[in-house]
N, C-alpha and C positions, 0 to 999 in steps of 0.2 A: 498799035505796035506791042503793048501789054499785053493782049492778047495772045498773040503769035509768038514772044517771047515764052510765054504760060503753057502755052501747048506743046513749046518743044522741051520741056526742062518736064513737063507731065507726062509725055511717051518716054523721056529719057530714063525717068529715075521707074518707070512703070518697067522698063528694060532691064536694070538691071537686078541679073539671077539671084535672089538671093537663099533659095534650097543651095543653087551648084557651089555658091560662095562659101554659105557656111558649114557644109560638107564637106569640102576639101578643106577649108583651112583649120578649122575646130576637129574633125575628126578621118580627115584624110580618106573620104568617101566622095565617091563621085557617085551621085544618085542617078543619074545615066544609065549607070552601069548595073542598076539593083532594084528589086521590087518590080513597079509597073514600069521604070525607068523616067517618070515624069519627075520636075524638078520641085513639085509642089509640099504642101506642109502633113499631105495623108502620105507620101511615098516618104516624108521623112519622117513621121512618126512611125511610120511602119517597118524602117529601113533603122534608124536609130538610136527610136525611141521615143518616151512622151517630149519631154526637155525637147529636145532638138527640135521635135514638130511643132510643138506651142508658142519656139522663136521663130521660126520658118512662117507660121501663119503671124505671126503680131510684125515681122518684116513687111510681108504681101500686103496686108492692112493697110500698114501704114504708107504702101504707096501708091494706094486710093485715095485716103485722106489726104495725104502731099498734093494729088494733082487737083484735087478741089482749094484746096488753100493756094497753093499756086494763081488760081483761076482768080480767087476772091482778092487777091490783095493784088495781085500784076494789072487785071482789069476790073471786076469788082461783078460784072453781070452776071445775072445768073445764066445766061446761055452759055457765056465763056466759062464757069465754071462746070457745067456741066458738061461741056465740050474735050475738057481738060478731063476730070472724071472715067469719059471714054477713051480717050486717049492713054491714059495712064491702064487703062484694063489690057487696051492694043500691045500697049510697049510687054505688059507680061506677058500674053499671050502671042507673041510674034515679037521677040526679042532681037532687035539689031545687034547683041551682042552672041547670040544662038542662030545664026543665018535664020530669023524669023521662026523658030522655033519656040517655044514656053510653055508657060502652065493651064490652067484651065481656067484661070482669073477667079475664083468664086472669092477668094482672102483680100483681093483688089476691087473685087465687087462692093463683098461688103465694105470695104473704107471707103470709097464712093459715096456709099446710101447713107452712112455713119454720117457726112457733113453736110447732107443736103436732107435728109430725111431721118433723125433719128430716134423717132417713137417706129417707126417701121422697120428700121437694123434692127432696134432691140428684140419685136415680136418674129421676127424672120431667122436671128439667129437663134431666141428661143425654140423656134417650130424645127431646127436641125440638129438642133443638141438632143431635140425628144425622139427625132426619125434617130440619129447615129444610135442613143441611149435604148431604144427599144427594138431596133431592125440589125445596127452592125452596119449598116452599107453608107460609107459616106457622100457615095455620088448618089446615092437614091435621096439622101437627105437635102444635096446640093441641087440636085434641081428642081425636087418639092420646091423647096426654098424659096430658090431662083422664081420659079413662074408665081408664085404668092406676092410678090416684092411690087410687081403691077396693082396688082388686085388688092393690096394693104396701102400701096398710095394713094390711089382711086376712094377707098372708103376713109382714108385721113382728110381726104381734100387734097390734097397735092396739088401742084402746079402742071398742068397738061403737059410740060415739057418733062417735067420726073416721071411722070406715068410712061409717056413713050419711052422714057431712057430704061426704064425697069422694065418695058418689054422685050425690048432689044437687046439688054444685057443676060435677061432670061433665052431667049431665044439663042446667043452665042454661047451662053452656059450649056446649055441643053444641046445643042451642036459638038461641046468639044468633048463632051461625056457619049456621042454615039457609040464609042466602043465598050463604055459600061453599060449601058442601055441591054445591050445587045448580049452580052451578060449573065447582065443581071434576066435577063427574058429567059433564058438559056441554063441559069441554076450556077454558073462558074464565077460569080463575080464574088473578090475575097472582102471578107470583113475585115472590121477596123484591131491592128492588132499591133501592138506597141513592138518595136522592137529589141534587143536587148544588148547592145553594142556599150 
């Protein structure tokens, strides 16, 4: 019952928007309406500014981490924690409060890996701070990233269940990024560029 209690309070709180939230109420922007129009923490720093994006991502973050702690104290396993994890990446990315709409989960990602793995958050977020720092492109850095995140559990030892999960969460990364992809292949994809609101 801990379990199933864990998993719906980990898509819930993974659901709610928090770019669209603290865009309208802090600065009366609807990030919909602006930028790439996704609700996430590059369309807010690029819409708003650094400030805004830096809260936008440490929100997204932290409702990754939420759904793993959820997992860990409601049932304690580590399946249900990691079930919960994904769950909470779902709830961003397909928001029941956005007709199943959302972000691209990378900021719920890494809160995920942050409490189940985190000698491997640290080197994975170091390896995107060096792509954004040297390329500009933060979906290029976000799926580097992403597909490292297996391949950095794997040579930690991980637990066969976190390796799979860092594929799968790699693989839905890199899926919700096809239209940067495509892009970025193409020459038109915008670099990372604060905005000035």
């Amino acid at each position: 019952m801990g379990g199933i209690v864990a998993g719906f309070l980990s898509y819930l709180i993974g659901s709610v928007p928090s770019g669209l939230i603290c865009g309208k109420l802090f600065w009366g922007v609807d990030l919909r309406q602006h930028g790439s129009h996704n609700i996430g923490a590059t369309n807010a720093w690029r819409t708003l500014g650094k400030g805004p994006g830096i809260l936008v991502f440490l929100l997204d973050f932290l409702k990754g981490f939420l759904g793993v702690w959820f997992g860990m104290h409601l049932d304690g396993t580590p399946l249900v924690m990691l079930l919960c994890g994904i769950l909470a990446i779902l709830g961003h990315s397909c928001s029941v409060f956005l007709r199943f709409q959302g972000g691209k989960g990378v900021a719920t990602g890494l809160g995920v890996i942050a409490m189940l793995m985190p000698k491997v958050t640290l080197a994975v977020f170091l390896l995107w701070l060096g792509i954004v720092f040297v390329t500009g492109y933060v979906s290029l850095a976000s799926c580097v990233a992403a597909v490292f995140v297996p391949i950095l559990a794997w040579l930690v030892g991980a637990p066969s269940e976190y390796i799979g999960f860092g594929f799968l969460a790699a693989v839905l990364i890199v899926v919700r990024h096809r239209s940067n992809i495509i892009r970025l292949m193409n020459g038109t994809e915008s670099k990372i560029q604060a905005g000035h609101r």
